[in-house]
N, C-alpha and C positions, 0 to 999 in steps of 0.2 A: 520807219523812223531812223535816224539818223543816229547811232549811240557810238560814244568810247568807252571803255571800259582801261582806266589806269592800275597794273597790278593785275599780275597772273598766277595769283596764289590760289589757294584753293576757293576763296571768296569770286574773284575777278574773273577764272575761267569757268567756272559756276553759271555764274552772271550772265558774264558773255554771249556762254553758248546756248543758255536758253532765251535770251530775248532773239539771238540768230534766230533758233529752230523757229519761233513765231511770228519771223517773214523779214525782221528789222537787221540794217545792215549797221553790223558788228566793227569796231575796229580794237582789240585788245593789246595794250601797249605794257611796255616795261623796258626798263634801261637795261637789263639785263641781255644781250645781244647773242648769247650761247643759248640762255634759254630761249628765245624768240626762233633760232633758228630750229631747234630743235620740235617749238610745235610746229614750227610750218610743216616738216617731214612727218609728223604724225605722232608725236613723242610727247607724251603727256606725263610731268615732273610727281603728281599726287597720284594716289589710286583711290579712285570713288565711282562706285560702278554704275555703266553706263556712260561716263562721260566722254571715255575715247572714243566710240557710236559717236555721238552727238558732234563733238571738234570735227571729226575727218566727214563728216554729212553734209554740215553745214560749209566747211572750208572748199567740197567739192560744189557744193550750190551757188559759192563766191557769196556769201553774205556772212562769212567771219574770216575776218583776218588777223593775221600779227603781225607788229612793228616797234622800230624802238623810234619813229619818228613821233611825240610829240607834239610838235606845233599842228604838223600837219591835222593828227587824230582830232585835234580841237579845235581849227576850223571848216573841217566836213562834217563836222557834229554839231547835233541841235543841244545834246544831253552827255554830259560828263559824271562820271563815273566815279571816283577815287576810291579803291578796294583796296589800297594797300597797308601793310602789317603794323598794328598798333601795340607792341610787346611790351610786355612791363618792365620797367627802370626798376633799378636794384630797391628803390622805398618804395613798390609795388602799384605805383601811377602807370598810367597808358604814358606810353612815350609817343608821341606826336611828331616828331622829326619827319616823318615820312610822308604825312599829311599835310603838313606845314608846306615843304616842298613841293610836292606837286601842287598844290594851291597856288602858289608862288609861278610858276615855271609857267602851268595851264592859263592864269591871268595875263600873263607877256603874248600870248599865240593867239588871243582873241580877236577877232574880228567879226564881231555882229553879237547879238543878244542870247547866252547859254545858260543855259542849268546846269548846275554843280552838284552835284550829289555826291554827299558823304554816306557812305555804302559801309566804310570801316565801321568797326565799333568805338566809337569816343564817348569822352566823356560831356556830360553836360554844359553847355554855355560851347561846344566846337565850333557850332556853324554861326555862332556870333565872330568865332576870333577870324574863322574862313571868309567872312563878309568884310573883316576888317581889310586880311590882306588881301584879296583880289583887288577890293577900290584903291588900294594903295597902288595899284600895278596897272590900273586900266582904265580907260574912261568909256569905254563899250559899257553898253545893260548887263546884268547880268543877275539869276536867282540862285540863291542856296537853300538846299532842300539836304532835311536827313532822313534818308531810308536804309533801316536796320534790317539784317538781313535774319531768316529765323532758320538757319536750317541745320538738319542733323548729320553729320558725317555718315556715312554710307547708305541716306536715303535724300541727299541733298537734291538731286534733279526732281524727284517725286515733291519733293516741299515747293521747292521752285512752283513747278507747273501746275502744284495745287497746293495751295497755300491755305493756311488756320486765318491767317487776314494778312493783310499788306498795311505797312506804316507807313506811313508820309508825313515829317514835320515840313513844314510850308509858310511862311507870310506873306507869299505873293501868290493870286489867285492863279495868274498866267500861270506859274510854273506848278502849283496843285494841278491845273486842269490838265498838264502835257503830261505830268505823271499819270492821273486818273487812266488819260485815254492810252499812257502807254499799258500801264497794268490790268487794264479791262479782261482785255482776253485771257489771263491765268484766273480770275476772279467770277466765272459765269454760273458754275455750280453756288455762288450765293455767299462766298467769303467776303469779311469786309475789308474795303478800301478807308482806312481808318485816320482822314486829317486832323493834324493839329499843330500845336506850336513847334519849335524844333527843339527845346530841351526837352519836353515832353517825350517827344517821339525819341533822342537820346537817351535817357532815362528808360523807354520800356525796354529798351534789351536788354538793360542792365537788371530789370526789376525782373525780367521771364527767367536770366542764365540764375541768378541770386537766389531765387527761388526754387527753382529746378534741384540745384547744389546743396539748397538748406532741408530740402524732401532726403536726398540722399544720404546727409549725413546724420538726420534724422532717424535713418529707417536704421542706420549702422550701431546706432546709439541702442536704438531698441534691440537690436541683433545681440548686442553684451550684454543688455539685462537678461533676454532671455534666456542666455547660456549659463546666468547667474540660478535660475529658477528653474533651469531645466525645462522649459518653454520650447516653441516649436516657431522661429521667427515668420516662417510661411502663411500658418496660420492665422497670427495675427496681423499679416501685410494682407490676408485675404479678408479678413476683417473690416480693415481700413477701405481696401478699395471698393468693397462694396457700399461704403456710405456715398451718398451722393454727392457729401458735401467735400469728400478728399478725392474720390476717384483712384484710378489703378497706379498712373504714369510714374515712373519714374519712384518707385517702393522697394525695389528691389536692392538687398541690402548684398557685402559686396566686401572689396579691397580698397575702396574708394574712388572717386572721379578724376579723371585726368583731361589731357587734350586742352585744344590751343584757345578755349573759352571759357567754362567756368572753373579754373584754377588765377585766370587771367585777369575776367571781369570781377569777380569776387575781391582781389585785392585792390583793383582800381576803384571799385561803389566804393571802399571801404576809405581808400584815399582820398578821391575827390570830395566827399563826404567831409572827413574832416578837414581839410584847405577851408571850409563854409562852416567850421565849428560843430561839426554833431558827429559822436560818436557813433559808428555802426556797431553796437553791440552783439548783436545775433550773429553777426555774420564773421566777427572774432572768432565766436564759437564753432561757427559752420565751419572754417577753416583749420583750426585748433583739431578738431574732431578727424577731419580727413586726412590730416597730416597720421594723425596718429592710429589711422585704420589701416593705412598702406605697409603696415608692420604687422598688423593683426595676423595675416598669415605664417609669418616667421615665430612671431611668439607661441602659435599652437607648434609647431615642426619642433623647437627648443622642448616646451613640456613632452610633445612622444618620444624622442628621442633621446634626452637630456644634452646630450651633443652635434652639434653639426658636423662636428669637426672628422674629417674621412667620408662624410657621406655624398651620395650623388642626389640632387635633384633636381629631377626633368621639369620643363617648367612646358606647358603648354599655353599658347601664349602669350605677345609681349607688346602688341598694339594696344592704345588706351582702350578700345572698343572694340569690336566685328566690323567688318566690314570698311575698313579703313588699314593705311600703313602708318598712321600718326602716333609719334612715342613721346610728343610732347606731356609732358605731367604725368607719363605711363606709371601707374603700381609696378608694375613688372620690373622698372626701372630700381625701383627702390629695394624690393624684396630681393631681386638677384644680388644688388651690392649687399644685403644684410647676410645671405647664407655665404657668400663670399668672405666675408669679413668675419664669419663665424668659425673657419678652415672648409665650408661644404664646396663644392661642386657645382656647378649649374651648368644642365645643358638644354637649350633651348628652340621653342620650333612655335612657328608663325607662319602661318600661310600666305601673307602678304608682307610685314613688317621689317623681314631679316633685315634686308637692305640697311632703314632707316635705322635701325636698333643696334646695329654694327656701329654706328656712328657717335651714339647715347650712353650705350651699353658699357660696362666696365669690363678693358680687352680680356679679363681671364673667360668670360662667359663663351662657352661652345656650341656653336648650332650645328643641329641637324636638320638632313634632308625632307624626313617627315616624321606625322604621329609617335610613330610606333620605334621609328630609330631612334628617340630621345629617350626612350625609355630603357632599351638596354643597361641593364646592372641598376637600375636604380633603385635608390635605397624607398625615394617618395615621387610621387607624381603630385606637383602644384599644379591645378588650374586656372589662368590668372585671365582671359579674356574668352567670351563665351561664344566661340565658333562655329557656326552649324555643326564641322565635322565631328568637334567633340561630344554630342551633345546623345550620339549612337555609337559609341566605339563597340569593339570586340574586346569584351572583358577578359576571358580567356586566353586574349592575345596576350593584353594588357597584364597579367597573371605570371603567364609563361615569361616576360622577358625581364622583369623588375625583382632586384632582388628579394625586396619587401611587399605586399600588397598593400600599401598603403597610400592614398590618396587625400591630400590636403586641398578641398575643393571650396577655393573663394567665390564663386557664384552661385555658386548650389544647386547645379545643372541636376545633380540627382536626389533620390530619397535615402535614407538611411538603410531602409526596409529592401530596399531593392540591391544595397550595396551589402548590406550582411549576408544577404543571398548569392550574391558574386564571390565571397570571401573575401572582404575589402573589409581591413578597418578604414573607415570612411570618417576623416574629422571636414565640416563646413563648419560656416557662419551662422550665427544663430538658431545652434538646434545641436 
């Protein structure tokens, strides 16, 4: 089949490159003319692993390309794409500017009958306003279809090519059927191909991120009572996930969530929500709560310490997640301006993020080469994102270089029992 994909963010080249690998000729557009050139050479702008495999496979088979033409991607295409960035506006709405336009531009390039597919994450009633302005621009056929994308940053190709189910909002059966038959092949182990209307199908991304976010700040919530009662948060997320009716996912209490989705979609349900009169109450709170977790580390380093001020802490660290370089809505972000802003120190290490974090980050923040060099002289070691490498260190390394043995661990990669035995005063989260 014949596909464009508009938007080479982490969504678009995502996309892309896996309906390439599954035979379909690819064309990945974006006005941006620096970056285009630079995938063509092999240069991939995100890190999400796997993916540069996939671009340079497929780019060598001729079935993905890049371009900043446009018109063209939209009349060698049966199926249009639009994967580009829906950021929130200062009152915490999806700003649509970007979707508007391409909508706009792709309807002028038409010649013959396409599918449009809203791939971004928008809010409810989009692919009405999308229907409005292509007919304003064109007198060719044409369907809009919303298909929300469900994937996890650093296992997004794995989601891709085996998906929990595929969403399709649709009112035209033609353009249901081209999807169906485009997404068959990632759907054979027995995942559903799930149609419906188009708000509908806008609405469930917003209801899976909404939900996901309110588990999270939920379990954080529980992590402070337990610390109130001397309770063991573990225990009782082990508790929870064996009920059948909550399950394990997403229990894990913490610094809070970050990244380019549920910080994002949480304030726009919340907004577009009220534009139609109802108050999101829950999700006030879900937000309220996270805001105020991504402190939670600093307020324990204040009570051991009493002072920040002259001290060093190493922060291990500074992606919103593993397995990604994304510092959007990072904790890490937050906690290093609070011990800055306290007189402390922060020197910091990420095995993928420096880069991106250099950019975010508040310039007094110092990074190091690895692990174990962020820790010299340190007063504390924060561990803000949960690494594979951290998750085995050499304690006694860790021991030897840090001025204090002290480990402020927001994931709770260990036990307490096991850190008393290292000679670590050991403070986490709920326990």
């Amino acid at each position: 089949m014949k596909i464009a994909v508009v938007g080479t963010g982490y969504v678009g080249l995502v996309v892309g490159a896996c309906f390439a690998e599954n035979g379909n000729d690819v064309i990945c557009v974006d006005k941006d003319a620096a970056k285009i050139r630079a995938l063509r050479r092999g240069r991939i702008p995100i890190y999400e692993p796997g993916l540069d495999e996939l671009v340079a496979r497929n780019q060598s088979e001729k079935r993905l390309t890049f371009s900043t033409a446009l018109p063209r991607a939209v009349r060698t295409s049966t199926i249009v794409f639009i994967a580009v960035g829906t950021p929130s506006g200062e009152d915490g709405s999806a700003d649509l500017k970007h979707v508007l336009a391409v909508a706009k531009d792709l309807s002028r390039a038409m010649n013959g009958y396409k599918v449009i597919v809203a791939k971004s994450t928008v809010p409810a009633g989009t692919s009405a306003l999308l229907r409005e302005i292509i007919r304003r621009e064109t007198t060719h056929p044409f369907s809009v279809v919303s298909n929300p994308e469900f994937l996890k940053q650093g296992a997004a190709i794995d989601d891709f090519m085996r998906p929990d189910r595929v969403v399709i909002g649709a009112e035209d059966p033609r353009a249901a059927e081209l999807m169906r038959s485009l997404y068959s092949p990632f759907t054979r182990t027995g995942a559903p191909i799930m149609v419906m209307d188009c708000a509908s199908a806008e609405l469930s991304k917003y209801a899976a991120n909404a939900m996901l976010a309110t588990r999270i700040s939920f379990m954080n919530e529980m992590a402070n009572v337990c610390e109130h009662f001397d309770a063991d948060v573990d225990e009782v997320r082990r508790t929870l996930a064996s009920d059948s009716r909550v399950g394990p996912a997403f229990l894990f209490p913490g610094v809070g969530y970050g990244g380019s989705c549920f910080p994002k979609d949480v304030k726009a349900l919340m907004k577009f929500s009220e534009q139609k009169g109802y108050h999101f109450k829950i999700l006030e709170a879900v937000e309220a709560v996270n805001k105020s977790q991504k402190s939670r580390l600093v307020e324990k380093m204040m009570l051991h310490f009493n002072s920040l001020k002259g001290k060093t802490i190493a922060m291990w660290g500074l992606a919103f997640k593993p397995r990604t370089d994304d510092m959007r809505e990072a904790p890490a972000v937050v906690i290093a301006k609070e011990v800055l802003s306290q007189g402390g120190r922060v020197v910091a290490y990420d095995p993928q993020a420096e880069k991106t974090a250099r950019v975010v980050m508040d310039k007094r923040v110092t990074y190091a080469s690895g692990a174990y060099e962020a820790l010299k002289g340190a007063d504390g070691l924060a561990i803000v994102t949960e690494w594979n490498e951290f998750r085995e260190p050499d304690f006694s390394r860790i021991r030897a270089l840090m001025r204090e043995p002290v480990i402020f661990d927001g994931r709770n990669l260990f036990t307490k029992e096991q850190m008393r035995a290292e000679g670590f005063t050991y403070i986490s989260i709920g326990r």
